[in-house]
mmCIF file of the N, C-alpha and C atoms, coordinates in Angstrom:
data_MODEL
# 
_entry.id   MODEL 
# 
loop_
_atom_site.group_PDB 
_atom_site.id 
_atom_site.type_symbol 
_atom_site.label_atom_id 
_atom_site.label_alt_id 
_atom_site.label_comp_id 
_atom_site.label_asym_id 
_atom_site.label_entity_id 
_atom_site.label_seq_id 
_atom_site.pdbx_PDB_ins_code 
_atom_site.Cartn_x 
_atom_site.Cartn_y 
_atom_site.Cartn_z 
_atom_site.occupancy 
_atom_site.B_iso_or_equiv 
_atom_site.pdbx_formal_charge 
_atom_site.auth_seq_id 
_atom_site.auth_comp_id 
_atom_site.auth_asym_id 
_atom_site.auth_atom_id 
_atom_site.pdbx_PDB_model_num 
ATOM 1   N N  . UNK A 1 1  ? 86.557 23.560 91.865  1.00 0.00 ? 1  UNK A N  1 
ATOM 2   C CA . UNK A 1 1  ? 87.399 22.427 91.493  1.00 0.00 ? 1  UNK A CA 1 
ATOM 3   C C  . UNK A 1 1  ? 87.387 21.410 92.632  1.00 0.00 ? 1  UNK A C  1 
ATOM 4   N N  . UNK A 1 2  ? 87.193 20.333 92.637  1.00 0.00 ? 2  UNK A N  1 
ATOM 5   C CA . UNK A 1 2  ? 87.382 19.205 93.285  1.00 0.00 ? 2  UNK A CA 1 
ATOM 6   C C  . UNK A 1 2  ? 88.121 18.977 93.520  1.00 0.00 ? 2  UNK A C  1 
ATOM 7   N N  . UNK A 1 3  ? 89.113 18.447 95.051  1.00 0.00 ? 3  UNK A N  1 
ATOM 8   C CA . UNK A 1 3  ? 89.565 18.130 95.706  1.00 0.00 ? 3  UNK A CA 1 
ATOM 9   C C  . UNK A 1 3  ? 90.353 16.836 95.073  1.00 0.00 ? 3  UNK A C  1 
ATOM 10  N N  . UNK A 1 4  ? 92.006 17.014 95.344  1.00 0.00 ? 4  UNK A N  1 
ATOM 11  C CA . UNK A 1 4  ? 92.298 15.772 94.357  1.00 0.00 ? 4  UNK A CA 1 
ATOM 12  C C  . UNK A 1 4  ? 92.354 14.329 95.124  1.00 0.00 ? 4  UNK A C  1 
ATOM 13  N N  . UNK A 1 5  ? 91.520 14.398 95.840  1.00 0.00 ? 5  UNK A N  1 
ATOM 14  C CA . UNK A 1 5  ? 91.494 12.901 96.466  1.00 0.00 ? 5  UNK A CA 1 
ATOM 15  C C  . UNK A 1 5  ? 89.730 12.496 95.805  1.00 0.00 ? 5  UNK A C  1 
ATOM 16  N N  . UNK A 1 6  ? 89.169 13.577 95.820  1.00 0.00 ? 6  UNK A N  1 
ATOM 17  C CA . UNK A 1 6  ? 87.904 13.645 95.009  1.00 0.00 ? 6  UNK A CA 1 
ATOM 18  C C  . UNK A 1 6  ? 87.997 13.375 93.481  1.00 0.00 ? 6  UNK A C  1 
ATOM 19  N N  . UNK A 1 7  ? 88.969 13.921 92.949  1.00 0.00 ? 7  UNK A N  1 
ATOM 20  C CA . UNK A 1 7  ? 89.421 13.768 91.357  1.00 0.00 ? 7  UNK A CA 1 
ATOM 21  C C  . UNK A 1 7  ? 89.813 12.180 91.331  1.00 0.00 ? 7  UNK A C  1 
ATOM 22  N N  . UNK A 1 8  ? 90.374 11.292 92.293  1.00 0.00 ? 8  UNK A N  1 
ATOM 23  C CA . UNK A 1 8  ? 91.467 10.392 92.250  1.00 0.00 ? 8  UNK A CA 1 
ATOM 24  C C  . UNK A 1 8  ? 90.050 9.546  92.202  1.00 0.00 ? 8  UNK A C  1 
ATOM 25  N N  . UNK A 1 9  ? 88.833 9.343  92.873  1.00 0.00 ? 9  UNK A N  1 
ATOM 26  C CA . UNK A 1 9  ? 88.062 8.341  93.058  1.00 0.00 ? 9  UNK A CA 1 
ATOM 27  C C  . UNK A 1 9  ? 87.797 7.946  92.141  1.00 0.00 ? 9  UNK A C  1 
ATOM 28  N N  . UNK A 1 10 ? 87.338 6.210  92.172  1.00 0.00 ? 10 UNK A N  1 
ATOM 29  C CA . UNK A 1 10 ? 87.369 4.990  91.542  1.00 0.00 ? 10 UNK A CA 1 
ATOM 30  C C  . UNK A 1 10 ? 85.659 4.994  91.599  1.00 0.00 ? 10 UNK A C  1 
ATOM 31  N N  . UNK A 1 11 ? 85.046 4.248  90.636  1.00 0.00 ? 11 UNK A N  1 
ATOM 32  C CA . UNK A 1 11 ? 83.945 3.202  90.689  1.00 0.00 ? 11 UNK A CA 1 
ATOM 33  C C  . UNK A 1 11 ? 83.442 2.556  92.458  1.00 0.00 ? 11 UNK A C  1 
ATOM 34  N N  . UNK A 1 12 ? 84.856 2.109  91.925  1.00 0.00 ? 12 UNK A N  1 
ATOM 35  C CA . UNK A 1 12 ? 84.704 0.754  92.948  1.00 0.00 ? 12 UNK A CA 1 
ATOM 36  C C  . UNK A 1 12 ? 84.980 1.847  94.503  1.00 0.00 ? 12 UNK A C  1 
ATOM 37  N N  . UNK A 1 13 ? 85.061 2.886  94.369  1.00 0.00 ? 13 UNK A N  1 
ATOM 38  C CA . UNK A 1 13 ? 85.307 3.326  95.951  1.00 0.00 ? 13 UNK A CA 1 
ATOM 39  C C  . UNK A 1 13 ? 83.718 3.577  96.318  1.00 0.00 ? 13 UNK A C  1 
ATOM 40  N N  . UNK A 1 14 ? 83.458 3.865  95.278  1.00 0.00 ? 14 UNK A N  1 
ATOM 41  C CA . UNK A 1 14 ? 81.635 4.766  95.719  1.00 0.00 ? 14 UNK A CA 1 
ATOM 42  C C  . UNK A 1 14 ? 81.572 3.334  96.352  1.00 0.00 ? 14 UNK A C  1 
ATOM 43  N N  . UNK A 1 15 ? 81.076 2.378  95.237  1.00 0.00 ? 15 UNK A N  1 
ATOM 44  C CA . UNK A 1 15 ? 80.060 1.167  95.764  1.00 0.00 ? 15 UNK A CA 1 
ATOM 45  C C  . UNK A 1 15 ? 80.625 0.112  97.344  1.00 0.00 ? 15 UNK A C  1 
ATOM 46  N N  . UNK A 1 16 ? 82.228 1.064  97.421  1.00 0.00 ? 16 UNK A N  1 
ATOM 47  C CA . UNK A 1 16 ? 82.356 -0.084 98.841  1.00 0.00 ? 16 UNK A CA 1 
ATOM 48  C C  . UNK A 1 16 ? 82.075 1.109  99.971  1.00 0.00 ? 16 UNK A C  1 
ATOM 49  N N  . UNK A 1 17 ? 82.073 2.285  99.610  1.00 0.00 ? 17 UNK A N  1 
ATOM 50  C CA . UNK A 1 17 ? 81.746 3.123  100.440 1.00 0.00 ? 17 UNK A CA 1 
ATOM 51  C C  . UNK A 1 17 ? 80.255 2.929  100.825 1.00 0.00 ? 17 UNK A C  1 
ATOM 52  N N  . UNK A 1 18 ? 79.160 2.802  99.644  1.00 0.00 ? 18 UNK A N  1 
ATOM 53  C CA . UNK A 1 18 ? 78.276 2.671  99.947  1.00 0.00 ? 18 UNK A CA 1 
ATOM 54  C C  . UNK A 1 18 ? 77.162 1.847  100.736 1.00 0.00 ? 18 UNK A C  1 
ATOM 55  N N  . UNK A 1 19 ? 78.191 0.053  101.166 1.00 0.00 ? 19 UNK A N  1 
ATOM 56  C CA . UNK A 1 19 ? 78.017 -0.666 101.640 1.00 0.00 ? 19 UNK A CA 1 
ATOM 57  C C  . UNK A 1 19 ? 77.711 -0.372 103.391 1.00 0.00 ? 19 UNK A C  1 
ATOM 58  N N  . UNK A 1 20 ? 78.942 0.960  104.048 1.00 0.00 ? 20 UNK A N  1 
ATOM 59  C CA . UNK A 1 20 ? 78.600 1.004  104.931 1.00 0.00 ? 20 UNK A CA 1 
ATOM 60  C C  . UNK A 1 20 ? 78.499 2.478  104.953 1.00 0.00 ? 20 UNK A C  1 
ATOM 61  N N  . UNK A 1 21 ? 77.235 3.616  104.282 1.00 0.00 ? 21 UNK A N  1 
ATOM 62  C CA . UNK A 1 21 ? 76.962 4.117  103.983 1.00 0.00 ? 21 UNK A CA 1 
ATOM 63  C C  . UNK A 1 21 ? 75.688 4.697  104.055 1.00 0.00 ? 21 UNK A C  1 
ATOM 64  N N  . UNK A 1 22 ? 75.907 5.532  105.860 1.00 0.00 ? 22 UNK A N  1 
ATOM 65  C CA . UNK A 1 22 ? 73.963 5.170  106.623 1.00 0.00 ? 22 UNK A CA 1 
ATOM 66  C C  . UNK A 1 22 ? 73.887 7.702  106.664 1.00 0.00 ? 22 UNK A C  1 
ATOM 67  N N  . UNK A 1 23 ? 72.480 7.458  106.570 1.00 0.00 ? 23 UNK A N  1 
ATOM 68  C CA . UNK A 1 23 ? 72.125 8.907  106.319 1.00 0.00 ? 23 UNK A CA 1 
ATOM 69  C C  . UNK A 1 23 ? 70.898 8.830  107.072 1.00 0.00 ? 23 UNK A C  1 
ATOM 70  N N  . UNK A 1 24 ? 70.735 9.404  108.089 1.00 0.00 ? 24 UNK A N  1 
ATOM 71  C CA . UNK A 1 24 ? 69.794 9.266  108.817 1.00 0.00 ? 24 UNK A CA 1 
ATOM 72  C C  . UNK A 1 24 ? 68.560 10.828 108.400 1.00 0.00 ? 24 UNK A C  1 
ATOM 73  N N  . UNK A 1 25 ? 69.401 11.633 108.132 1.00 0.00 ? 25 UNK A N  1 
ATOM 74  C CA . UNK A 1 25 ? 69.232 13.181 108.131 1.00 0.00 ? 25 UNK A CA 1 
ATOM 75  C C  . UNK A 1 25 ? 68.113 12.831 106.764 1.00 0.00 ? 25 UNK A C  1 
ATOM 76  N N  . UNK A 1 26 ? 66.981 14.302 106.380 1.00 0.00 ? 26 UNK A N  1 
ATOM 77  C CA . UNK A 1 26 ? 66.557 14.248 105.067 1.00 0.00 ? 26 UNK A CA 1 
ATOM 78  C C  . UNK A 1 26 ? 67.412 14.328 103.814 1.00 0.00 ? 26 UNK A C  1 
ATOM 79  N N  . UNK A 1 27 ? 66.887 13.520 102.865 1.00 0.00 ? 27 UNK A N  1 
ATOM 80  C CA . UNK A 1 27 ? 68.238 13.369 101.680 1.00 0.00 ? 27 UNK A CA 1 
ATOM 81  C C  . UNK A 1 27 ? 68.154 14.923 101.374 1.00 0.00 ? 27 UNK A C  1 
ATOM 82  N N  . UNK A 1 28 ? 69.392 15.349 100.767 1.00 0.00 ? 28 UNK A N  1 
ATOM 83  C CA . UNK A 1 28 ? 69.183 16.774 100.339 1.00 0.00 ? 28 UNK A CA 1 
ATOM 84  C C  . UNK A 1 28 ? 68.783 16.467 98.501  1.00 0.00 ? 28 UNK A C  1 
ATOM 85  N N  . UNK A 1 29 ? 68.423 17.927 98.030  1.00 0.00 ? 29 UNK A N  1 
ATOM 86  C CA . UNK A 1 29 ? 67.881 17.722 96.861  1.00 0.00 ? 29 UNK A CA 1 
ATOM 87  C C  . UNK A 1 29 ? 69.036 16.659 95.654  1.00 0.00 ? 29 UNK A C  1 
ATOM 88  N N  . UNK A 1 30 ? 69.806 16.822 95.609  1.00 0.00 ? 30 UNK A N  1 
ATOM 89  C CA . UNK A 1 30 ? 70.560 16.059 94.887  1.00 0.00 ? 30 UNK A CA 1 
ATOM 90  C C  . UNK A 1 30 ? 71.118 14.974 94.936  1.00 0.00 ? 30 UNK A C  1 
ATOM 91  N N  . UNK A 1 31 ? 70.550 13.565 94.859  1.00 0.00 ? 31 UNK A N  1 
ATOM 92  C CA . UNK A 1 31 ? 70.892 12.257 95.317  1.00 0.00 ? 31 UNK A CA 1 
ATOM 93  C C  . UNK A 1 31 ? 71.225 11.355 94.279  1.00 0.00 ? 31 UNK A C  1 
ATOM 94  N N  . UNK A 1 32 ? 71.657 10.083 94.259  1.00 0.00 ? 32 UNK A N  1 
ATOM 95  C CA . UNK A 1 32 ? 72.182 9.368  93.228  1.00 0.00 ? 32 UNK A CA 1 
ATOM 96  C C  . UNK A 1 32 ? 71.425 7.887  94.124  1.00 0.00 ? 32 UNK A C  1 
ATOM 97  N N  . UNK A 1 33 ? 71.523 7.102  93.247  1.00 0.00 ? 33 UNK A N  1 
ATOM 98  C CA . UNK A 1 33 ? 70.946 4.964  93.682  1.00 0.00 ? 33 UNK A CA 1 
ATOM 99  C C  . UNK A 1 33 ? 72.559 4.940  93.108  1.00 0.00 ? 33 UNK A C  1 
ATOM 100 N N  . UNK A 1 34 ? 72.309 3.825  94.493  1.00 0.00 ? 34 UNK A N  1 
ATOM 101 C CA . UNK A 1 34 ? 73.850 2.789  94.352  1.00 0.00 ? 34 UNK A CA 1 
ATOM 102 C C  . UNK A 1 34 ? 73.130 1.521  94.634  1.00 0.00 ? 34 UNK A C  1 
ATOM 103 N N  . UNK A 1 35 ? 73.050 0.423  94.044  1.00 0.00 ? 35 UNK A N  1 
ATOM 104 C CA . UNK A 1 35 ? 72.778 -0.768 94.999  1.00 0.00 ? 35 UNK A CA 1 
ATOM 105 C C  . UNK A 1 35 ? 71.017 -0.649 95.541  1.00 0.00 ? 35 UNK A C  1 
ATOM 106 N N  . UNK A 1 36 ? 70.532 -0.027 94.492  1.00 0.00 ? 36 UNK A N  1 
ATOM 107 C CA . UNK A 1 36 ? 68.485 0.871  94.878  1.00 0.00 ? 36 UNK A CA 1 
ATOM 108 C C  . UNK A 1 36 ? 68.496 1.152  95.877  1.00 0.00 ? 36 UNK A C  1 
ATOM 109 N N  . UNK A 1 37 ? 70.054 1.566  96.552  1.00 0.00 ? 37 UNK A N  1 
ATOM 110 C CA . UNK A 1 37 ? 69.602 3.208  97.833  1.00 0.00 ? 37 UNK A CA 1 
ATOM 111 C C  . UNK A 1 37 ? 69.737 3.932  97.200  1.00 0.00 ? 37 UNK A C  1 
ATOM 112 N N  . UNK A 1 38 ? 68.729 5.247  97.212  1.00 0.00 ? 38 UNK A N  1 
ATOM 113 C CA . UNK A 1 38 ? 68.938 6.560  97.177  1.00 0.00 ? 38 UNK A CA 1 
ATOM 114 C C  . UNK A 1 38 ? 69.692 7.209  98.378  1.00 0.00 ? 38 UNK A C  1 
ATOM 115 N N  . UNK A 1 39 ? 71.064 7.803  98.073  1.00 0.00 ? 39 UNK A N  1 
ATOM 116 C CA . UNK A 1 39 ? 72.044 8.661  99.012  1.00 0.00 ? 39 UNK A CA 1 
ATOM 117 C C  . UNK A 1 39 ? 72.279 9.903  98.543  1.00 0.00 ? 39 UNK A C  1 
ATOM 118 N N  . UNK A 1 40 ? 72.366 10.603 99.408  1.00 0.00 ? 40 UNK A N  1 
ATOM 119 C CA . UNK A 1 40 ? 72.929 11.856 98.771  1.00 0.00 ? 40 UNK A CA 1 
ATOM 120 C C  . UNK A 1 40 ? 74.070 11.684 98.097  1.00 0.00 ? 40 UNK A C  1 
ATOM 121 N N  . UNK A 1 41 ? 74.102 12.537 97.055  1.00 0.00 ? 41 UNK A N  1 
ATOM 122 C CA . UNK A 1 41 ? 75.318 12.702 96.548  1.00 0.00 ? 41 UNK A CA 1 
ATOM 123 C C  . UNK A 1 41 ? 76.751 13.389 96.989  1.00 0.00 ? 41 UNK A C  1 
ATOM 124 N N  . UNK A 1 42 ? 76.515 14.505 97.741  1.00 0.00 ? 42 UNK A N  1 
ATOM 125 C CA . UNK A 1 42 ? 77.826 15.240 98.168  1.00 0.00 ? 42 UNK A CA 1 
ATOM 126 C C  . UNK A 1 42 ? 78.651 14.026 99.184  1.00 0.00 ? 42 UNK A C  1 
ATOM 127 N N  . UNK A 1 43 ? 77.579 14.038 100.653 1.00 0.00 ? 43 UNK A N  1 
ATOM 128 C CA . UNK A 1 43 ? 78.202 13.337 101.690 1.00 0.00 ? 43 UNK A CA 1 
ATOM 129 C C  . UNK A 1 43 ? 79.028 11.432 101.013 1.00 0.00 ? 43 UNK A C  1 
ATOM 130 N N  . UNK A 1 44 ? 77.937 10.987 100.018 1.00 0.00 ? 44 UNK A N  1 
ATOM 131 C CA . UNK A 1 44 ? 78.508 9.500  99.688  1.00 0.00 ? 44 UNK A CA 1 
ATOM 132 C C  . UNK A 1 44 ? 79.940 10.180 98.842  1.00 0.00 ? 44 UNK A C  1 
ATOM 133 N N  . UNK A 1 45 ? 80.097 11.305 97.711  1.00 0.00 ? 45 UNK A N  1 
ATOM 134 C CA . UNK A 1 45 ? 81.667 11.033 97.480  1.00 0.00 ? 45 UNK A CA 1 
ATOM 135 C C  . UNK A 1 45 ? 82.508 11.624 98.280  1.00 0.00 ? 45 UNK A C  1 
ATOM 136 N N  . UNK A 1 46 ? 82.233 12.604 99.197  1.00 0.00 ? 46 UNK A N  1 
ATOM 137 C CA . UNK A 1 46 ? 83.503 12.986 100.445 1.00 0.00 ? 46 UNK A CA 1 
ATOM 138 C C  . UNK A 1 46 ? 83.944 11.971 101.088 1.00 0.00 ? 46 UNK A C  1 
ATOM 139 N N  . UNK A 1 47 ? 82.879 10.595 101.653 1.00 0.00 ? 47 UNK A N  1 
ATOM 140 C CA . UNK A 1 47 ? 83.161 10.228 102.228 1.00 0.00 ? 47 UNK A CA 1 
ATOM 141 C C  . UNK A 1 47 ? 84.249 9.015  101.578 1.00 0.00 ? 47 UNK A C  1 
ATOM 142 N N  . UNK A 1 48 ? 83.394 8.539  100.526 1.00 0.00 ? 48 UNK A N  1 
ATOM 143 C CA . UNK A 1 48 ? 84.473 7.754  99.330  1.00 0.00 ? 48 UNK A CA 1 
ATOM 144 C C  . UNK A 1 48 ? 85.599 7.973  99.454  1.00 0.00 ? 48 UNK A C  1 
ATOM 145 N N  . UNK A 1 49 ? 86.070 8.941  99.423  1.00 0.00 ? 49 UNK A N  1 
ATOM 146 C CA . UNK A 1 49 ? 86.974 10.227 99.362  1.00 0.00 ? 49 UNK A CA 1 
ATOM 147 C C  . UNK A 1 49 ? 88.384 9.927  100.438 1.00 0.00 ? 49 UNK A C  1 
ATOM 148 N N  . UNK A 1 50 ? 87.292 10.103 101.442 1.00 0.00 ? 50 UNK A N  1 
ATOM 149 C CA . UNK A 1 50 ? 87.730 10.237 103.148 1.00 0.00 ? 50 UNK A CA 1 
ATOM 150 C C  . UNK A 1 50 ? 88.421 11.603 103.226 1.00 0.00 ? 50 UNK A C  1 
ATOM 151 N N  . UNK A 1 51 ? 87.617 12.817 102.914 1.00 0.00 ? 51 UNK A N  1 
ATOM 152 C CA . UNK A 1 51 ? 87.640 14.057 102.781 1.00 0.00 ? 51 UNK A CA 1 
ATOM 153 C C  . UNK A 1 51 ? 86.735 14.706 103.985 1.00 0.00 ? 51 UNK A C  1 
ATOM 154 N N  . UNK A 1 52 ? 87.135 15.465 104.497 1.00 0.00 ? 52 UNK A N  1 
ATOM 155 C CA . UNK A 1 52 ? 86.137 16.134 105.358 1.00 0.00 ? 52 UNK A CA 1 
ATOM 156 C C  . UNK A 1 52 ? 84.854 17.235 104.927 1.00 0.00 ? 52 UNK A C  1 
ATOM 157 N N  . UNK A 1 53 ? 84.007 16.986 106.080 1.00 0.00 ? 53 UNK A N  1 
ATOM 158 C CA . UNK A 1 53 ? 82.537 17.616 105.362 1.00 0.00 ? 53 UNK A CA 1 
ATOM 159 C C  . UNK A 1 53 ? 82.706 19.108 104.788 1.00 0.00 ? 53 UNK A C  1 
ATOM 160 N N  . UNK A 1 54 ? 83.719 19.749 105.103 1.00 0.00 ? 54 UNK A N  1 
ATOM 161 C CA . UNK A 1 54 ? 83.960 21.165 104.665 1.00 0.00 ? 54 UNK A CA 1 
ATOM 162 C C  . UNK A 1 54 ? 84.893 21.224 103.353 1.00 0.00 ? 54 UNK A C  1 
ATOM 163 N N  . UNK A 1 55 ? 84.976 19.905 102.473 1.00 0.00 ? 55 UNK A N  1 
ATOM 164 C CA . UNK A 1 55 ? 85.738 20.154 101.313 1.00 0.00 ? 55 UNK A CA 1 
ATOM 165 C C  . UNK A 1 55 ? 85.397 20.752 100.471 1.00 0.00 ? 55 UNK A C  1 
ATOM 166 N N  . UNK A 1 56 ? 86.286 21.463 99.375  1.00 0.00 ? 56 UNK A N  1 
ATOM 167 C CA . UNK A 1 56 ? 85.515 22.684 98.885  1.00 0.00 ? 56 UNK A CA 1 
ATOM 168 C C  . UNK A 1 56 ? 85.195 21.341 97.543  1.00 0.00 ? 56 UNK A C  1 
ATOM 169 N N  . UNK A 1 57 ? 84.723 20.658 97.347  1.00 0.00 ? 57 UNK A N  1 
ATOM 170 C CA . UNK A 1 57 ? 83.810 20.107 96.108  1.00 0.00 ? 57 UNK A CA 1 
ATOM 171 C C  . UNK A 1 57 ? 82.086 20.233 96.608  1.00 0.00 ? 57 UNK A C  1 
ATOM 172 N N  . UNK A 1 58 ? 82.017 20.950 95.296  1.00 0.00 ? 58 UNK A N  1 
ATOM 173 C CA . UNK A 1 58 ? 80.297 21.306 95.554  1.00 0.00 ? 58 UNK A CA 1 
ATOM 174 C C  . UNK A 1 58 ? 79.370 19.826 95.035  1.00 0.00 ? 58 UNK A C  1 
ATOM 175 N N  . UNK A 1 59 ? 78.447 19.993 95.223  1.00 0.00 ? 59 UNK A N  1 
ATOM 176 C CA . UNK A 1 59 ? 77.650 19.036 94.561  1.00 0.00 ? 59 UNK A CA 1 
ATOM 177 C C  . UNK A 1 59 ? 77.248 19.271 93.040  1.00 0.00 ? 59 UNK A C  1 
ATOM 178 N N  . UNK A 1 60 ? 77.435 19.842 92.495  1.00 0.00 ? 60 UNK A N  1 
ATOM 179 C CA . UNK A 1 60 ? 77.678 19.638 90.976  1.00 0.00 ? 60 UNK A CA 1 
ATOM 180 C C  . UNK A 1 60 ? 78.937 18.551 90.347  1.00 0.00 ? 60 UNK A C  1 
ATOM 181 N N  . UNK A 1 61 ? 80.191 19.164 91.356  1.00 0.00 ? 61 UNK A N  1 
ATOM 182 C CA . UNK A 1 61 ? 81.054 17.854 90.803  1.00 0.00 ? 61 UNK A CA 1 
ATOM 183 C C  . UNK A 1 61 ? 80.930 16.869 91.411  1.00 0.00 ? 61 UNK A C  1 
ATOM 184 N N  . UNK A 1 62 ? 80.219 16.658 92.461  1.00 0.00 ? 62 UNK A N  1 
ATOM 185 C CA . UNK A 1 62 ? 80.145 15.426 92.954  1.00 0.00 ? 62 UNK A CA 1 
ATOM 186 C C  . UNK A 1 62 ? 79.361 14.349 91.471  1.00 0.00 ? 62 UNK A C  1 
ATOM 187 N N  . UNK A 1 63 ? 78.010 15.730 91.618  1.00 0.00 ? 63 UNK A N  1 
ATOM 188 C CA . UNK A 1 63 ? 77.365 14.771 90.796  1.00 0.00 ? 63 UNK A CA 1 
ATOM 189 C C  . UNK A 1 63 ? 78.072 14.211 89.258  1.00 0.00 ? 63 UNK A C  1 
ATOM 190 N N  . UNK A 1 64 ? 78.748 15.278 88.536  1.00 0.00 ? 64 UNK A N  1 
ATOM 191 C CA . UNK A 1 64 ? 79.328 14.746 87.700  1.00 0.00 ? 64 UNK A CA 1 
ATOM 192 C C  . UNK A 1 64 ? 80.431 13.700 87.736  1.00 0.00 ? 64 UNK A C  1 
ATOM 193 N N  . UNK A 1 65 ? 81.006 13.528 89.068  1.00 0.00 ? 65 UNK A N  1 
ATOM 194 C CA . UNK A 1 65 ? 81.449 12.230 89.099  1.00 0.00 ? 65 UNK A CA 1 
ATOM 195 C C  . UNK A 1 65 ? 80.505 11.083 89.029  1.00 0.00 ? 65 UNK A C  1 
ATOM 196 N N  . UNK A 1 66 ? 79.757 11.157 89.954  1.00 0.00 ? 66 UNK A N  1 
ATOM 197 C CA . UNK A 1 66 ? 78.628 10.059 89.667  1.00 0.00 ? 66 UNK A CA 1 
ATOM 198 C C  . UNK A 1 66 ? 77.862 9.736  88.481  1.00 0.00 ? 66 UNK A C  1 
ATOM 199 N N  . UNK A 1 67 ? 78.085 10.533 87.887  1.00 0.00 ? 67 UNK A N  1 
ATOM 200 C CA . UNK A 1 67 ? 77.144 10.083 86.318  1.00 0.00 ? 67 UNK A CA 1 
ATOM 201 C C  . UNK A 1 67 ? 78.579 9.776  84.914  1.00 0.00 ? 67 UNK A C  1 
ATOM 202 N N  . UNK A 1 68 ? 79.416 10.298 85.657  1.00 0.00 ? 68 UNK A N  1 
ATOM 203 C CA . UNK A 1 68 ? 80.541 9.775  84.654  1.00 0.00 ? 68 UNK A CA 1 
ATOM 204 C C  . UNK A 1 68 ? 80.586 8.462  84.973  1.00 0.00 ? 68 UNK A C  1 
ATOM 205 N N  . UNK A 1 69 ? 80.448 7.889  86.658  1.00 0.00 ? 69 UNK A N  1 
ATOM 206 C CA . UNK A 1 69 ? 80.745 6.280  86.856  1.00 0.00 ? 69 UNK A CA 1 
ATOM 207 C C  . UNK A 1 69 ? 79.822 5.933  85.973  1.00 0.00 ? 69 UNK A C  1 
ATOM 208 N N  . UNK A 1 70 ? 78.057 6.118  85.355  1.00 0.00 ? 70 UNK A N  1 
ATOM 209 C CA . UNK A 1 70 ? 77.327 5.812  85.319  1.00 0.00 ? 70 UNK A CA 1 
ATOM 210 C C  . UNK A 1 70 ? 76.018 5.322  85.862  1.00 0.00 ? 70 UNK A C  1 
ATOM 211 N N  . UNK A 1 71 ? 76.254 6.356  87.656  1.00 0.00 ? 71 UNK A N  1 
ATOM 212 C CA . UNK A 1 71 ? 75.355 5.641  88.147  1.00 0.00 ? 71 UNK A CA 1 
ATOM 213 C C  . UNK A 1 71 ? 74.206 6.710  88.138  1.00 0.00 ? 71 UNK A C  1 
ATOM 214 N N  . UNK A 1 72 ? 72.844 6.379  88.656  1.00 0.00 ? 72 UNK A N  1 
ATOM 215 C CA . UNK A 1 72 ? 71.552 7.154  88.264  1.00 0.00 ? 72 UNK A CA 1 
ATOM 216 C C  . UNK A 1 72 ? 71.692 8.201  89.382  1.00 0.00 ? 72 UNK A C  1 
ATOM 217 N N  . UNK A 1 73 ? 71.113 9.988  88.957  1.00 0.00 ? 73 UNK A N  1 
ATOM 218 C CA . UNK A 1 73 ? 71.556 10.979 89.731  1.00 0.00 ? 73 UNK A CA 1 
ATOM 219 C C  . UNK A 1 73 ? 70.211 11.642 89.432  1.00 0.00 ? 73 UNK A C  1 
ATOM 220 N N  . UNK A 1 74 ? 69.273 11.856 90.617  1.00 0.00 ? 74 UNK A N  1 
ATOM 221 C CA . UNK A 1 74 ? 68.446 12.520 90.433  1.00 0.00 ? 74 UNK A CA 1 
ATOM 222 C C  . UNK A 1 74 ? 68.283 13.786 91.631  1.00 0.00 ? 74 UNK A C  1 
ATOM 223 N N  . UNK A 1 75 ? 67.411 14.691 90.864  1.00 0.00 ? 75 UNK A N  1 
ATOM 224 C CA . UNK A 1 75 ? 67.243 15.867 91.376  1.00 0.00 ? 75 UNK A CA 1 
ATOM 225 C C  . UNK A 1 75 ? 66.009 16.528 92.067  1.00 0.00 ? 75 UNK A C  1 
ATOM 226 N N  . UNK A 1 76 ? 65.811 16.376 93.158  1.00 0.00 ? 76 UNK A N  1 
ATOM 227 C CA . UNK A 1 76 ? 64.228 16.508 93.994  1.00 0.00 ? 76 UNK A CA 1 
ATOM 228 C C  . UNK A 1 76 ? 63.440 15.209 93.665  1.00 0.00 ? 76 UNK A C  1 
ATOM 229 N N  . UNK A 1 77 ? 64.405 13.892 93.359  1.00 0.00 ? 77 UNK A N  1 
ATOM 230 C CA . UNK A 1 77 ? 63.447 12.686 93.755  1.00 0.00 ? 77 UNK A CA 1 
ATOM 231 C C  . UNK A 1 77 ? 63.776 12.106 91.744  1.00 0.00 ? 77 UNK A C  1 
ATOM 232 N N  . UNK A 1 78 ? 63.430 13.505 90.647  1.00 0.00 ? 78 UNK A N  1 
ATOM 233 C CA . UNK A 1 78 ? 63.424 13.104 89.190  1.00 0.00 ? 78 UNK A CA 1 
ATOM 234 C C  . UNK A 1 78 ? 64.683 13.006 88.896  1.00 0.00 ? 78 UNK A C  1 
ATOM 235 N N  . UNK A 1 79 ? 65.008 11.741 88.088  1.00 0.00 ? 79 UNK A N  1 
ATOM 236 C CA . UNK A 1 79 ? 66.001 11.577 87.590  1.00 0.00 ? 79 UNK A CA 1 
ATOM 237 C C  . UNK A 1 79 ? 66.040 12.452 86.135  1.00 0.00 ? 79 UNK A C  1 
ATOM 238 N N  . UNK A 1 80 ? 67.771 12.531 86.330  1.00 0.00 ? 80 UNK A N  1 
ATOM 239 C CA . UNK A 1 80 ? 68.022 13.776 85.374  1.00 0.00 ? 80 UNK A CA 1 
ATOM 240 C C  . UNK A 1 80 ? 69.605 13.103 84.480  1.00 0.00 ? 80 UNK A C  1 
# 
C-alpha cells in the first residue's frame, strides 16, 4: 500500500517535480516520459511526494499512479 502522501499526489506535483528532477545513476527497469525525459518511476513519485527513499511504496504503485495521471510508463526501455 502506498504511503498516504503518495496516495494524496496530484498531476501537477509529478510535472513540477519533474522540472527539477536530475538522475544521474542508470535508469532502473521501470521508467515513465514527463516533458520527453525518461525518469525513473519510483525515485520521481517519492520525491513528488517528499517521502523518503525507504518508503514502503513499491514501484508497481508508483507506476500505477503514473499511468492513472496518463503519463507514458515503460518497462526495460518498451512501453507498456
Amino acid at each position: 500500500m502506498p504511503s498516504q502522501k503518495v496516495d494524496a499526489l496530484t498531476k501537477d506535483d509529478i510535472l513540477r517535480t519533474e522540472k527539477n528532477f536530475r538522475w544521474t545513476r542508470r535508469l532502473p527497469k521501470w521508467t515513465t516520459v514527463v516533458n520527453n525525459r525518461e525518469l525513473p518511476v519510483r525515485p520521481l513519485v517519492l520525491q513528488a511526494a517528499d517521502v523518503p527513499p525507504n518508503d514502503p511504496t513499491n514501484s508497481h504503485q508508483a507506476v500505477a499512479k503514473l499511468k492513472g495521471f496518463g503519463f507514458e510508463v515503460r518497462y526495460e526501455g518498451k512501453a507498456v
